[in-house]
mmCIF file as gemmi writes it, N, C-alpha and C atoms, coordinates in Angstrom:
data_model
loop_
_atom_site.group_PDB
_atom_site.id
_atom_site.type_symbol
_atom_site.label_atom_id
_atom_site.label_alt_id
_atom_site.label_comp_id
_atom_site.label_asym_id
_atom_site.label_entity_id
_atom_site.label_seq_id
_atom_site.pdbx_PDB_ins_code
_atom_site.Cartn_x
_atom_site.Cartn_y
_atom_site.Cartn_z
_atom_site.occupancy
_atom_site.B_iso_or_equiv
_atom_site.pdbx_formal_charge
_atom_site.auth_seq_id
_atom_site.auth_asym_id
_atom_site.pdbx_PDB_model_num
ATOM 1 N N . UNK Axp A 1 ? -14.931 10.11 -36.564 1 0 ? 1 A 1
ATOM 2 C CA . UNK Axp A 1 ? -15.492 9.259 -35.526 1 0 ? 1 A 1
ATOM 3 C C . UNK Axp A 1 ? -15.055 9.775 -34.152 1 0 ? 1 A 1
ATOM 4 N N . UNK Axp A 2 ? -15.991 9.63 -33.44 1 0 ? 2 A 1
ATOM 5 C CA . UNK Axp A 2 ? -15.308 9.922 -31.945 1 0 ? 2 A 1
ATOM 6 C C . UNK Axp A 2 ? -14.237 8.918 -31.048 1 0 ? 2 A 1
ATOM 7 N N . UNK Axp A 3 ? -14.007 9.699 -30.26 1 0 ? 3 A 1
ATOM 8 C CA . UNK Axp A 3 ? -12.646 9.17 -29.152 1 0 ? 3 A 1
ATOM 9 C C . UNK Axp A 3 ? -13.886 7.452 -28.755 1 0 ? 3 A 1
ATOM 10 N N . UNK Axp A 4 ? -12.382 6.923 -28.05 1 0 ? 4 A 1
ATOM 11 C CA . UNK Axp A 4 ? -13.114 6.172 -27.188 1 0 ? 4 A 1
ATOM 12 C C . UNK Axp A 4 ? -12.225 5.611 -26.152 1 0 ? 4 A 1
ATOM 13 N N . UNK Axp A 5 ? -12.67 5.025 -25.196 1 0 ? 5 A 1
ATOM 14 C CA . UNK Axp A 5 ? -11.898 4.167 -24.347 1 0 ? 5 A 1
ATOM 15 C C . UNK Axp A 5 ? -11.373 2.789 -23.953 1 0 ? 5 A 1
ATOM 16 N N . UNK Axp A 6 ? -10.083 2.587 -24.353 1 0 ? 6 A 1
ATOM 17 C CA . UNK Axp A 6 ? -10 0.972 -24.024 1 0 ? 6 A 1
ATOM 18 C C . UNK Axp A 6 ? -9.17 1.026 -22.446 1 0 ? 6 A 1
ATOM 19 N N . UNK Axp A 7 ? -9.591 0.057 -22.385 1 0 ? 7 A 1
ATOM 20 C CA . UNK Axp A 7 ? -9.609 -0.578 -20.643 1 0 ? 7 A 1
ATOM 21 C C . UNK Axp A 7 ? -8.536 -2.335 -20.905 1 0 ? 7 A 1
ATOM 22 N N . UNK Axp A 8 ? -7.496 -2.101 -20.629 1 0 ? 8 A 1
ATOM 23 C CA . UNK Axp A 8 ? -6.343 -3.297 -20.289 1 0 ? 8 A 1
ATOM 24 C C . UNK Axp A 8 ? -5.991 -3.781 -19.041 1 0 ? 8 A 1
ATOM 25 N N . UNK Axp A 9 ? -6.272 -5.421 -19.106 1 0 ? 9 A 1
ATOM 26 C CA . UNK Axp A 9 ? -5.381 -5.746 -18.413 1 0 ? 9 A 1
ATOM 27 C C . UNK Axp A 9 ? -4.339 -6.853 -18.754 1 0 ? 9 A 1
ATOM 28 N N . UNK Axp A 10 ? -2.946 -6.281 -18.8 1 0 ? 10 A 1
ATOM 29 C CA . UNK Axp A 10 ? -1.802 -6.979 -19.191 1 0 ? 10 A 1
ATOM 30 C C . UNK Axp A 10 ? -0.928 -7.911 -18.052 1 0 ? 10 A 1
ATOM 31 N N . UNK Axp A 11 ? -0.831 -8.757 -18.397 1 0 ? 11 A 1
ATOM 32 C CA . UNK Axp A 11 ? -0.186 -9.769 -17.339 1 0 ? 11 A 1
ATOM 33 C C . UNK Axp A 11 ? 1.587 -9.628 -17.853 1 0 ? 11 A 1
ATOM 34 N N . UNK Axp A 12 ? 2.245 -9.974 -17.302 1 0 ? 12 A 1
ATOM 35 C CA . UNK Axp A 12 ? 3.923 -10.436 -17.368 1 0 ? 12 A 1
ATOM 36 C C . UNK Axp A 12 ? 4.335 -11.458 -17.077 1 0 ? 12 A 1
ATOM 37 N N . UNK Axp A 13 ? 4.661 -12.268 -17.73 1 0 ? 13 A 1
ATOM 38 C CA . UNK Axp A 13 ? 4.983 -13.887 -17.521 1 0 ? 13 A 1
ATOM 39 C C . UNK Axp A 13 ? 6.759 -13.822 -17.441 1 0 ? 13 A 1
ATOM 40 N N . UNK Axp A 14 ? 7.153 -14.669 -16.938 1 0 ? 14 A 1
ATOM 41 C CA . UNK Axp A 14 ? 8.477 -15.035 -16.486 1 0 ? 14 A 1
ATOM 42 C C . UNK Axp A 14 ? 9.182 -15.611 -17.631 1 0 ? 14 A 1
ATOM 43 N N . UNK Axp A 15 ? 9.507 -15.297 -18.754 1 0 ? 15 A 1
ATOM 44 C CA . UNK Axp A 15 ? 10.377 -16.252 -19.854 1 0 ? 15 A 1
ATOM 45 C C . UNK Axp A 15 ? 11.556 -16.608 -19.519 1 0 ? 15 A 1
ATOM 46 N N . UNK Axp A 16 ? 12.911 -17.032 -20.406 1 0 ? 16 A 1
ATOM 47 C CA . UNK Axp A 16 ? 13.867 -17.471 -20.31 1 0 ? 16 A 1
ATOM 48 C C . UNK Axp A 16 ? 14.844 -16.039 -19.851 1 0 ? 16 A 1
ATOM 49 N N . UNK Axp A 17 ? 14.409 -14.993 -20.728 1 0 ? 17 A 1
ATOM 50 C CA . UNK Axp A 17 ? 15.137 -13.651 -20.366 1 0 ? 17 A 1
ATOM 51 C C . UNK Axp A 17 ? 14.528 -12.733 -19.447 1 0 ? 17 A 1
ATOM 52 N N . UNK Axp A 18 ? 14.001 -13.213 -18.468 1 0 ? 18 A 1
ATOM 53 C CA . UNK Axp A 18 ? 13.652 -12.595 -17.004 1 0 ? 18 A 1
ATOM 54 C C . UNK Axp A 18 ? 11.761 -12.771 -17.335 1 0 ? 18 A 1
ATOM 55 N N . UNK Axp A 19 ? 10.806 -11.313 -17.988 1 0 ? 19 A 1
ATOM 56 C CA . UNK Axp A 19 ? 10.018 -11.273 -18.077 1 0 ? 19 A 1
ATOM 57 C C . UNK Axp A 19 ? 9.61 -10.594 -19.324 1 0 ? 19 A 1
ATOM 58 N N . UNK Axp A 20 ? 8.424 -11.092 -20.077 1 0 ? 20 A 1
ATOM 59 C CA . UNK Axp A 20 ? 7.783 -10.724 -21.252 1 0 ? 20 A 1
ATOM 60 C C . UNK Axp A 20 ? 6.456 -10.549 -21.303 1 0 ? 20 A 1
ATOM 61 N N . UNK Axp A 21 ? 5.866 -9.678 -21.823 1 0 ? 21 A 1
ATOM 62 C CA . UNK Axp A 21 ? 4.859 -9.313 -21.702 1 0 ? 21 A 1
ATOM 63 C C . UNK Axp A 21 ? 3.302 -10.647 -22.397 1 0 ? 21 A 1
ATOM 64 N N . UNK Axp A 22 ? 2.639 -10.643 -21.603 1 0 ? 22 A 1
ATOM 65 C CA . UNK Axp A 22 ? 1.659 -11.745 -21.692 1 0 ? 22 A 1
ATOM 66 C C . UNK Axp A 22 ? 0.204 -11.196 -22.864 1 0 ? 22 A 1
ATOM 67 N N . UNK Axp A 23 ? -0.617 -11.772 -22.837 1 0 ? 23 A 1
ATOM 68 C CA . UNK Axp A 23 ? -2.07 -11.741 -23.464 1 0 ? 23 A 1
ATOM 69 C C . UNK Axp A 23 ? -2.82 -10.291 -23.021 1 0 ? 23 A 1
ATOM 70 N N . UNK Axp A 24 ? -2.906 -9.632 -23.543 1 0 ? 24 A 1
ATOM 71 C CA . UNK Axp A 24 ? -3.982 -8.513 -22.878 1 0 ? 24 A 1
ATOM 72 C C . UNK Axp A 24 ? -5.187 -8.677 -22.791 1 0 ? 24 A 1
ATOM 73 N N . UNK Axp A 25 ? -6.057 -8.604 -21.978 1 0 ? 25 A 1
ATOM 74 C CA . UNK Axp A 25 ? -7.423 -8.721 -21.838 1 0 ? 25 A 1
ATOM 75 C C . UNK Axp A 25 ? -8.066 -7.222 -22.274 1 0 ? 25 A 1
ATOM 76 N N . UNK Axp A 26 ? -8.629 -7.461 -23.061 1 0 ? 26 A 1
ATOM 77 C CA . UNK Axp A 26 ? -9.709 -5.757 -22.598 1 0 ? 26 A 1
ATOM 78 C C . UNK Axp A 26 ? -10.987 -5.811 -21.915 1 0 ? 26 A 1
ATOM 79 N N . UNK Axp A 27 ? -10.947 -4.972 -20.702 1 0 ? 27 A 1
ATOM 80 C CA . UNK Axp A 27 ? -12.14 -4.946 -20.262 1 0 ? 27 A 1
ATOM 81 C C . UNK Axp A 27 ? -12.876 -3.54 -20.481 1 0 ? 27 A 1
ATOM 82 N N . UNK Axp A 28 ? -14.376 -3.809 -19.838 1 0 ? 28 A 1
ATOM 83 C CA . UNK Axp A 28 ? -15.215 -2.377 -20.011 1 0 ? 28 A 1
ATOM 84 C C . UNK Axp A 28 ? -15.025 -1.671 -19.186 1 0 ? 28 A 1
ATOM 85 N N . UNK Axp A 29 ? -14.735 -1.763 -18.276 1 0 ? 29 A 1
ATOM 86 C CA . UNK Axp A 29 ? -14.295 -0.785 -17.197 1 0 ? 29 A 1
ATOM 87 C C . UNK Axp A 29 ? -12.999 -0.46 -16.454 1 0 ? 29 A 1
ATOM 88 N N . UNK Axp A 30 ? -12.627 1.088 -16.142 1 0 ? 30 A 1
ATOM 89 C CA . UNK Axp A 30 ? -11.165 0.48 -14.972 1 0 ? 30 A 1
ATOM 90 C C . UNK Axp A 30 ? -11.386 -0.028 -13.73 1 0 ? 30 A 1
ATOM 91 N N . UNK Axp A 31 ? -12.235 -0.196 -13.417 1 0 ? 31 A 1
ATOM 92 C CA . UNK Axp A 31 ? -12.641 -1.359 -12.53 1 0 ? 31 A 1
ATOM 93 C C . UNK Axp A 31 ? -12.387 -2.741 -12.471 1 0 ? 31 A 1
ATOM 94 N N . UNK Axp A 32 ? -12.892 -3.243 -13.753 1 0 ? 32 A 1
ATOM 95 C CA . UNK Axp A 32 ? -13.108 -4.352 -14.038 1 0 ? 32 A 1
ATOM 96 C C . UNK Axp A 32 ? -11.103 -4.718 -14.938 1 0 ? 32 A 1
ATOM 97 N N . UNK Axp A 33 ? -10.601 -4.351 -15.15 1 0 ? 33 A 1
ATOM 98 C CA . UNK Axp A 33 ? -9.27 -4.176 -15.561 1 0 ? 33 A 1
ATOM 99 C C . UNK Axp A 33 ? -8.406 -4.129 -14.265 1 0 ? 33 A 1
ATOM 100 N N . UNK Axp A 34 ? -8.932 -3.474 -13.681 1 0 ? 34 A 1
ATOM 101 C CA . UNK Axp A 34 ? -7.968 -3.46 -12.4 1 0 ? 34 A 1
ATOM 102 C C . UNK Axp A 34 ? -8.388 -4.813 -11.5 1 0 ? 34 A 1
ATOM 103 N N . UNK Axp A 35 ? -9.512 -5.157 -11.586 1 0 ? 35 A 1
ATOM 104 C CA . UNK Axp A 35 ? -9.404 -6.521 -10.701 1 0 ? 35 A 1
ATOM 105 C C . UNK Axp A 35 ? -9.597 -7.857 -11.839 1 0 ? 35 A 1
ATOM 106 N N . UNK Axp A 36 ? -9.123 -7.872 -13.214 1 0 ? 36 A 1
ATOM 107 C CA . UNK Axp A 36 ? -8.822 -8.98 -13.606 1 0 ? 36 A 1
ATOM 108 C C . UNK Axp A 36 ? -7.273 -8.467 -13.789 1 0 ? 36 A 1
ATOM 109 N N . UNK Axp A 37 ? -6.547 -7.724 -13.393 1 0 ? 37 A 1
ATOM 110 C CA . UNK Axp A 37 ? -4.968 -7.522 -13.369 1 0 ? 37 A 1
ATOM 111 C C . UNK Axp A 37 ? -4.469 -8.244 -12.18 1 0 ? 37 A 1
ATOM 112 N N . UNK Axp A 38 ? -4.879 -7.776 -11.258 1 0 ? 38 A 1
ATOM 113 C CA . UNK Axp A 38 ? -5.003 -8.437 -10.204 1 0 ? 38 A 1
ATOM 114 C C . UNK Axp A 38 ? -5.429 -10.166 -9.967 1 0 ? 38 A 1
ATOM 115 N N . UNK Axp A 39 ? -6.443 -10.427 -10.579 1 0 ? 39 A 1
ATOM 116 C CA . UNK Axp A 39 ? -6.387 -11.928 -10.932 1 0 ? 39 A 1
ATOM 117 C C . UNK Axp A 39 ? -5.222 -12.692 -11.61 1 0 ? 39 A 1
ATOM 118 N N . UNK Axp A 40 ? -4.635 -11.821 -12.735 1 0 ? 40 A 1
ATOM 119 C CA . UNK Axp A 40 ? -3.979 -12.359 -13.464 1 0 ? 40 A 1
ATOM 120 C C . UNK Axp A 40 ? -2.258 -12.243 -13.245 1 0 ? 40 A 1
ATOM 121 N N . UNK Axp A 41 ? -2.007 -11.25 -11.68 1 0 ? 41 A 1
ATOM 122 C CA . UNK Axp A 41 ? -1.048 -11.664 -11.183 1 0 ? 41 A 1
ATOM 123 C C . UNK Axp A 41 ? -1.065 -12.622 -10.382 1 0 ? 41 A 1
ATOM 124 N N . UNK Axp A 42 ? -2.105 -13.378 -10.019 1 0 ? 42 A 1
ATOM 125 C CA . UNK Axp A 42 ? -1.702 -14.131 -9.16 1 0 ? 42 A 1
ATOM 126 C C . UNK Axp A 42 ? -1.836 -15.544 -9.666 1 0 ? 42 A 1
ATOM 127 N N . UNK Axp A 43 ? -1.874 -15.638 -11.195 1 0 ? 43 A 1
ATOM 128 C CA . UNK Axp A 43 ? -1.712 -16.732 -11.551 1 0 ? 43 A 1
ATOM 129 C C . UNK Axp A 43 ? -0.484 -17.333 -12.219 1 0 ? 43 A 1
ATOM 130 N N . UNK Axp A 44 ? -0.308 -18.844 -11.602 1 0 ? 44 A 1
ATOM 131 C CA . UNK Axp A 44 ? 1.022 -19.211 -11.484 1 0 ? 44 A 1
ATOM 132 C C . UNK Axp A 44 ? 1.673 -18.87 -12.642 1 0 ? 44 A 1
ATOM 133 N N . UNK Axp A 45 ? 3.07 -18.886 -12.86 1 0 ? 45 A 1
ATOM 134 C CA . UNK Axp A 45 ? 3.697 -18.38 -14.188 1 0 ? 45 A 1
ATOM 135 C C . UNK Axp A 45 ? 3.851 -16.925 -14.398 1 0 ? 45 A 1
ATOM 136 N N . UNK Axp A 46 ? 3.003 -16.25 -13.459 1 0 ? 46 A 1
ATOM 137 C CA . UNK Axp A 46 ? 2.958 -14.877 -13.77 1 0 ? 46 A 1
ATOM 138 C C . UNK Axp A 46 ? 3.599 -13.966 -13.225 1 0 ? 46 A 1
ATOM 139 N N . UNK Axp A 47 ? 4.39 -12.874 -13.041 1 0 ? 47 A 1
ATOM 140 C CA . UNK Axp A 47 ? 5.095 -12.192 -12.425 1 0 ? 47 A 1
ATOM 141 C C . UNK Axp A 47 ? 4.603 -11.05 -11.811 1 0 ? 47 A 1
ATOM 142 N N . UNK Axp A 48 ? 4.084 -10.656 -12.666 1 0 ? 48 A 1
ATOM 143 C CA . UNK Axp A 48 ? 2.746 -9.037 -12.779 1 0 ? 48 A 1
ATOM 144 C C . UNK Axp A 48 ? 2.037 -8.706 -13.296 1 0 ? 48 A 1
ATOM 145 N N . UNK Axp A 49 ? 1.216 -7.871 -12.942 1 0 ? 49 A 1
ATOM 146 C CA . UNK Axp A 49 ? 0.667 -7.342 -13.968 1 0 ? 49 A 1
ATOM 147 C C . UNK Axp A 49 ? -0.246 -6.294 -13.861 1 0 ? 49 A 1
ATOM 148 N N . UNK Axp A 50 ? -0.943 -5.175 -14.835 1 0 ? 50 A 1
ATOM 149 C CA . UNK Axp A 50 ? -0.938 -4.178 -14.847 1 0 ? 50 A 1
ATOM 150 C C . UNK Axp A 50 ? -2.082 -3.28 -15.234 1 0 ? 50 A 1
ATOM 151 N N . UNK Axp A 51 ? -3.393 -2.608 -14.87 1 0 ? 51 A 1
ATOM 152 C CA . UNK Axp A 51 ? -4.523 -2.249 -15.126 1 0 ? 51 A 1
ATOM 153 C C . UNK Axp A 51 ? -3.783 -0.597 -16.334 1 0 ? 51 A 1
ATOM 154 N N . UNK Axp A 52 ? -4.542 -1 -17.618 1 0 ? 52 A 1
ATOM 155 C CA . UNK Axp A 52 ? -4.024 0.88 -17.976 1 0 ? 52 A 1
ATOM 156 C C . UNK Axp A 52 ? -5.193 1.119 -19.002 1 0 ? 52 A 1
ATOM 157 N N . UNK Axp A 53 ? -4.976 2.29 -19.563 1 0 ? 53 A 1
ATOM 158 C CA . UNK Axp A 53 ? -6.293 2.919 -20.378 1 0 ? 53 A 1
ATOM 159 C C . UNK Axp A 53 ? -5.343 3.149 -21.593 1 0 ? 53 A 1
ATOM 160 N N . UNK Axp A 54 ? -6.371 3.516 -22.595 1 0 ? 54 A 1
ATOM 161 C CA . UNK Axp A 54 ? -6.185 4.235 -23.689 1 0 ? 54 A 1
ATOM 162 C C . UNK Axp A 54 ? -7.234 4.833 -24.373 1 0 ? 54 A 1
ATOM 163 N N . UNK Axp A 55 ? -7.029 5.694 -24.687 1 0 ? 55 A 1
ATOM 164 C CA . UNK Axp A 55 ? -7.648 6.783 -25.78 1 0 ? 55 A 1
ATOM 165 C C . UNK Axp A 55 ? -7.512 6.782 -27.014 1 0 ? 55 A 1
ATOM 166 N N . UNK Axp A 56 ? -8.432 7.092 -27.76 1 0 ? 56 A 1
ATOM 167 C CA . UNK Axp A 56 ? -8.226 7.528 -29.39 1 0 ? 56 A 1
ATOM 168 C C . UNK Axp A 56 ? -9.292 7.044 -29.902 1 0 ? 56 A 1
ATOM 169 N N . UNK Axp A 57 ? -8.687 7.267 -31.192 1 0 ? 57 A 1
ATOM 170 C CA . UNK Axp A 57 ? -9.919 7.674 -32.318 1 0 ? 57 A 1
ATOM 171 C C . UNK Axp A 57 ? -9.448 6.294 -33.131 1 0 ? 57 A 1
ATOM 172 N N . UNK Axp A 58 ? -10.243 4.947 -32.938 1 0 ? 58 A 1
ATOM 173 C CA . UNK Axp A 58 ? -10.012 3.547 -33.913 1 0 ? 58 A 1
ATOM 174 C C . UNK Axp A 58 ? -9.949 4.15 -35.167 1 0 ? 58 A 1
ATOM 175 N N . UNK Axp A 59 ? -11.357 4.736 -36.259 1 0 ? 59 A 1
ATOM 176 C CA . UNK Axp A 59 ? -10.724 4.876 -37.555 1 0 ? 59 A 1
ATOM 177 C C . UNK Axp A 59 ? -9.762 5.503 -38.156 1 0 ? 59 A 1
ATOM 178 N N . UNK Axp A 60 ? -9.209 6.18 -37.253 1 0 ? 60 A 1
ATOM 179 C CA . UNK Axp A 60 ? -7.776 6.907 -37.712 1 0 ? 60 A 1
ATOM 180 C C . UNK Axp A 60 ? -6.609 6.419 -37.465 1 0 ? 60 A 1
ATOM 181 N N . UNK Axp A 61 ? -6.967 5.701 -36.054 1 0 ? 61 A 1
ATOM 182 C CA . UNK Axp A 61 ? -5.219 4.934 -35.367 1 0 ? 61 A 1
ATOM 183 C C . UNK Axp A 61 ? -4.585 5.642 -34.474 1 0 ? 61 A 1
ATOM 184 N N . UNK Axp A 62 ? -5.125 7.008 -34.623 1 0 ? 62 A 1
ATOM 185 C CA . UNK Axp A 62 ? -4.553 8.012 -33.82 1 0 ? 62 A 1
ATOM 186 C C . UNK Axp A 62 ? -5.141 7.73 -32.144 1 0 ? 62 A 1
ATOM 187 N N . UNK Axp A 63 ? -3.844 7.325 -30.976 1 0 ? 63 A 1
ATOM 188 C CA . UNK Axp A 63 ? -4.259 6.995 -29.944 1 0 ? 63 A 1
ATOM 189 C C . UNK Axp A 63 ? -3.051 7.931 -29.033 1 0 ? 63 A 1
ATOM 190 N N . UNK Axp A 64 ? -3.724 8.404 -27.912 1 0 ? 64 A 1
ATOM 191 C CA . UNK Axp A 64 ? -2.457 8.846 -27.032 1 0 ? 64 A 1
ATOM 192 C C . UNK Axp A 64 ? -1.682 7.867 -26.201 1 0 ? 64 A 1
ATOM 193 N N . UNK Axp A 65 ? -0.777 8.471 -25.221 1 0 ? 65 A 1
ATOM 194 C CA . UNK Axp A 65 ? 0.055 7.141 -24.616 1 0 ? 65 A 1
ATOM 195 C C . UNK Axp A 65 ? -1.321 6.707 -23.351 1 0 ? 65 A 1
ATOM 196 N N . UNK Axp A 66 ? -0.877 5.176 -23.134 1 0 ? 66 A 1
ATOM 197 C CA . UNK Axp A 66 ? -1.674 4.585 -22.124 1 0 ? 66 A 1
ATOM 198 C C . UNK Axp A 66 ? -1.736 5.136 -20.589 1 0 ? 66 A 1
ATOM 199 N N . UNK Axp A 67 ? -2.526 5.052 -20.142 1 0 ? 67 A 1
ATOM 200 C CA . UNK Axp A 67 ? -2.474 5.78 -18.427 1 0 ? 67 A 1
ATOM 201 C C . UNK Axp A 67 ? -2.461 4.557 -17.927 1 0 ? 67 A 1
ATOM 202 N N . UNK Axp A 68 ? -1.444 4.618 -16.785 1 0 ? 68 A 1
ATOM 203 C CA . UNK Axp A 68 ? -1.357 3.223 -15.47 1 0 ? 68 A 1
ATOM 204 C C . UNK Axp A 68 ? -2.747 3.5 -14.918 1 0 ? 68 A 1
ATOM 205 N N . UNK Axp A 69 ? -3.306 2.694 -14.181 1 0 ? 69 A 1
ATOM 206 C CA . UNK Axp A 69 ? -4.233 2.454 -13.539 1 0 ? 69 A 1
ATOM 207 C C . UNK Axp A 69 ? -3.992 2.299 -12.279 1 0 ? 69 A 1
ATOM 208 N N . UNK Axp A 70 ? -3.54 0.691 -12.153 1 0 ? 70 A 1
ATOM 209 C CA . UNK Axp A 70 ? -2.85 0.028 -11.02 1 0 ? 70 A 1
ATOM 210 C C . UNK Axp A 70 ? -2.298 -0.938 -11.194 1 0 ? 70 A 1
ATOM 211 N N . UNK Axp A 71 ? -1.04 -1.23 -10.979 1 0 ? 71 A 1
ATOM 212 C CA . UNK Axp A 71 ? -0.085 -1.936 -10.906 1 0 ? 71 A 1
ATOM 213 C C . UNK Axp A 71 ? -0.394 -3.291 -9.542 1 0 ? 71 A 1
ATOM 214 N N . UNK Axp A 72 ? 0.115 -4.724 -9.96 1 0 ? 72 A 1
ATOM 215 C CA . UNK Axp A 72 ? 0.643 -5.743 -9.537 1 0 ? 72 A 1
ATOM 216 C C . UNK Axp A 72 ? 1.329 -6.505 -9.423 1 0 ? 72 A 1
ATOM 217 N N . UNK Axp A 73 ? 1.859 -6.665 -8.405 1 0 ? 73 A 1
ATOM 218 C CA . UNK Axp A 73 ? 3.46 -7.924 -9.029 1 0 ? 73 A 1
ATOM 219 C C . UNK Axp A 73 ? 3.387 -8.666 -7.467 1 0 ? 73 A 1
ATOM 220 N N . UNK Axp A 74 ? 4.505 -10.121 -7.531 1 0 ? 74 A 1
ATOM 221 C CA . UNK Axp A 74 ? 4.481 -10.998 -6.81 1 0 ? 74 A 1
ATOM 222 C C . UNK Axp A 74 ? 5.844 -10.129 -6.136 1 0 ? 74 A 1
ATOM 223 N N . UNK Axp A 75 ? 5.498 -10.117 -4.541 1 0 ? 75 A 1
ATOM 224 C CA . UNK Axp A 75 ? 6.533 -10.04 -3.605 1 0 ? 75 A 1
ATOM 225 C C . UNK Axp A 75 ? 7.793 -10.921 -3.412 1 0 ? 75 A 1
ATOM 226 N N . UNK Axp A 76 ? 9.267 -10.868 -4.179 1 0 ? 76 A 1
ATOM 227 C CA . UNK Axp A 76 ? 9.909 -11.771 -3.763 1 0 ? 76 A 1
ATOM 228 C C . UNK Axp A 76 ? 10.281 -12.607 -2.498 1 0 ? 76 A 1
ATOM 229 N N . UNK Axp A 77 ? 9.549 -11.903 -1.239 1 0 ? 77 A 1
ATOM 230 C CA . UNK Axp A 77 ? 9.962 -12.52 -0.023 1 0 ? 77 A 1
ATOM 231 C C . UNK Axp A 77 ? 8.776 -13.099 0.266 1 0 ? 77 A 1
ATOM 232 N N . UNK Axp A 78 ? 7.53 -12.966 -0.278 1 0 ? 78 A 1
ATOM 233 C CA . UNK Axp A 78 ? 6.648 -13.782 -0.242 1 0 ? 78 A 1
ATOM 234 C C . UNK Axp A 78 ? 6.043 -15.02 -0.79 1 0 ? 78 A 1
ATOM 235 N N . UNK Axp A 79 ? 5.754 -16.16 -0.212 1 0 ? 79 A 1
ATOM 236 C CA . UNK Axp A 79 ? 5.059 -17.15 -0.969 1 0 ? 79 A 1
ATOM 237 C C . UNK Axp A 79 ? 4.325 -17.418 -2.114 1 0 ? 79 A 1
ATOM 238 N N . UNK Axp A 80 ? 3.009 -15.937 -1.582 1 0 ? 80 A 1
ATOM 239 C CA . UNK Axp A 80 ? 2.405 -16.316 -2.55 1 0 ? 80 A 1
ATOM 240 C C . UNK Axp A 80 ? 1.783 -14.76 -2.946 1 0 ? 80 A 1
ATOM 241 N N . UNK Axp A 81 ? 2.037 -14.49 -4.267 1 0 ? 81 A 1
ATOM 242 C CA . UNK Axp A 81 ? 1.854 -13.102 -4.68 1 0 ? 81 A 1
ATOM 243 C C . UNK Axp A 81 ? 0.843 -12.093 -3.866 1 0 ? 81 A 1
ATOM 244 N N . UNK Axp A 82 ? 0.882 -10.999 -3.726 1 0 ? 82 A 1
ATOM 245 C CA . UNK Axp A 82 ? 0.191 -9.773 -3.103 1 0 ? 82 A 1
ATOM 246 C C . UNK Axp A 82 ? -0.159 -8.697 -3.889 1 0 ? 82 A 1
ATOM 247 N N . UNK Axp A 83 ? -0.771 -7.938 -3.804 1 0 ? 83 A 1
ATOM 248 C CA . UNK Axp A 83 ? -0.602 -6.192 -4.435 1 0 ? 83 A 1
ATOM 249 C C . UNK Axp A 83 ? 0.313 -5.911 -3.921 1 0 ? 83 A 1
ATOM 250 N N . UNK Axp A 84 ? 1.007 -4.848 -4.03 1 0 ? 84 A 1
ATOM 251 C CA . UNK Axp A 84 ? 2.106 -4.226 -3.483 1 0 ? 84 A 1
ATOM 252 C C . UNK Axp A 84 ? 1.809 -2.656 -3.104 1 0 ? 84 A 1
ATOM 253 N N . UNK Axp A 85 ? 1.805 -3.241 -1.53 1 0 ? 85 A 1
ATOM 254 C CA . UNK Axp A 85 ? 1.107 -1.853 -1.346 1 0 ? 85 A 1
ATOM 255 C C . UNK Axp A 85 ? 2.278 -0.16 -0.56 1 0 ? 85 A 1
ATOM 256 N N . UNK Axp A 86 ? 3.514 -0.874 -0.284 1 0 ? 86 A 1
ATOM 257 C CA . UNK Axp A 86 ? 4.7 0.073 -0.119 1 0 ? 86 A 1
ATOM 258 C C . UNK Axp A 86 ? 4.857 0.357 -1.376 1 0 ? 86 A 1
ATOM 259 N N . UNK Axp A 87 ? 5.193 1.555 -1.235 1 0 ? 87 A 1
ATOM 260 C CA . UNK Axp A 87 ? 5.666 2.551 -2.636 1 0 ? 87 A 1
ATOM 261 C C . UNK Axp A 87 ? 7.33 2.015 -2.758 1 0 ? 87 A 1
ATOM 262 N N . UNK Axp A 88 ? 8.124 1.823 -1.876 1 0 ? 88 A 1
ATOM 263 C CA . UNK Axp A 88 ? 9.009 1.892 -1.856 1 0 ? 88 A 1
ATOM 264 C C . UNK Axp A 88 ? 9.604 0.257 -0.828 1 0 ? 88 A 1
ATOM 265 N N . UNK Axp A 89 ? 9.113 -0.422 -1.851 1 0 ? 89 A 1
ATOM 266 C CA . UNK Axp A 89 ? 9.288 -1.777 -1.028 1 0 ? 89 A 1
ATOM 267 C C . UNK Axp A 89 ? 10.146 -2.849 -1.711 1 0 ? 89 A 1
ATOM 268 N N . UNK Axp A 90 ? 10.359 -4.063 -1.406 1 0 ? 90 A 1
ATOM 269 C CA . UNK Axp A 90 ? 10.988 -4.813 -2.963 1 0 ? 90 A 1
ATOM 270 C C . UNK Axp A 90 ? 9.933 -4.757 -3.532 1 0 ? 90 A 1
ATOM 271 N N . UNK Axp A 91 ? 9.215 -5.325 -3.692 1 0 ? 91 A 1
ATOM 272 C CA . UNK Axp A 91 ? 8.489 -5.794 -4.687 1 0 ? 91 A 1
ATOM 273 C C . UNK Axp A 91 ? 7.448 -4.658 -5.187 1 0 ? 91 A 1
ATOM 274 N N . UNK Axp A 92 ? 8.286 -3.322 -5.606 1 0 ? 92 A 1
ATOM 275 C CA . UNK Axp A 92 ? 7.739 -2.066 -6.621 1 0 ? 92 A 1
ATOM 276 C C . UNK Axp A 92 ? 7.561 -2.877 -7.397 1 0 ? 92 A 1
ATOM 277 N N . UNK Axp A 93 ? 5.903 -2.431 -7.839 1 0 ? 93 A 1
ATOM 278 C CA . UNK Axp A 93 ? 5.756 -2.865 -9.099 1 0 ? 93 A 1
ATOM 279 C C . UNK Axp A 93 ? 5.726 -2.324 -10.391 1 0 ? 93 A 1
């Protein structure tokens, strides 16, 4: 069977031991992954969260590692969550 592409977007929720990884969405596009990542950091409870890809071949299982896309997380000095657009800011995401 041929390759194919999955399209994630993973949220990070705040548990008792800092943060754990949330529900993944798959979308059809990195487009569309990157701006429901983005939605889904900025919903309450949420800490971050994260647009990425993957590759492979479903009937085999055989998949390579995931590619980042684009990254989101809530600014600690801010109110109310942002992208994070300093590379080198607090709130690296």
């Amino acid at each position: 069977m041929s390759e194919v592409i999955y399209y994630v977007a993973l949220p990070f929720v705040f548990s008792d031991d800092g943060m754990a990884a949330g529900e993944p969405a798959e979308c059809l596009s990195a487009n569309a992954a990157v701006m429901r990542a983005e939605a889904l950091s900025r919903k309450l409870g949420h800490a971050r969260a994260v647009a990425f890809s993957r590759t492979g071949d479903p009937s085999s299982g055989d998949f390579r590692d995931a590619k980042l896309i684009r990254k989101f997380a809530r600014c600690p000095r801010a109110r109310a969550p942002r992208r994070c657009a300093a590379p080198r800011s607090c709130c690296r995401g």
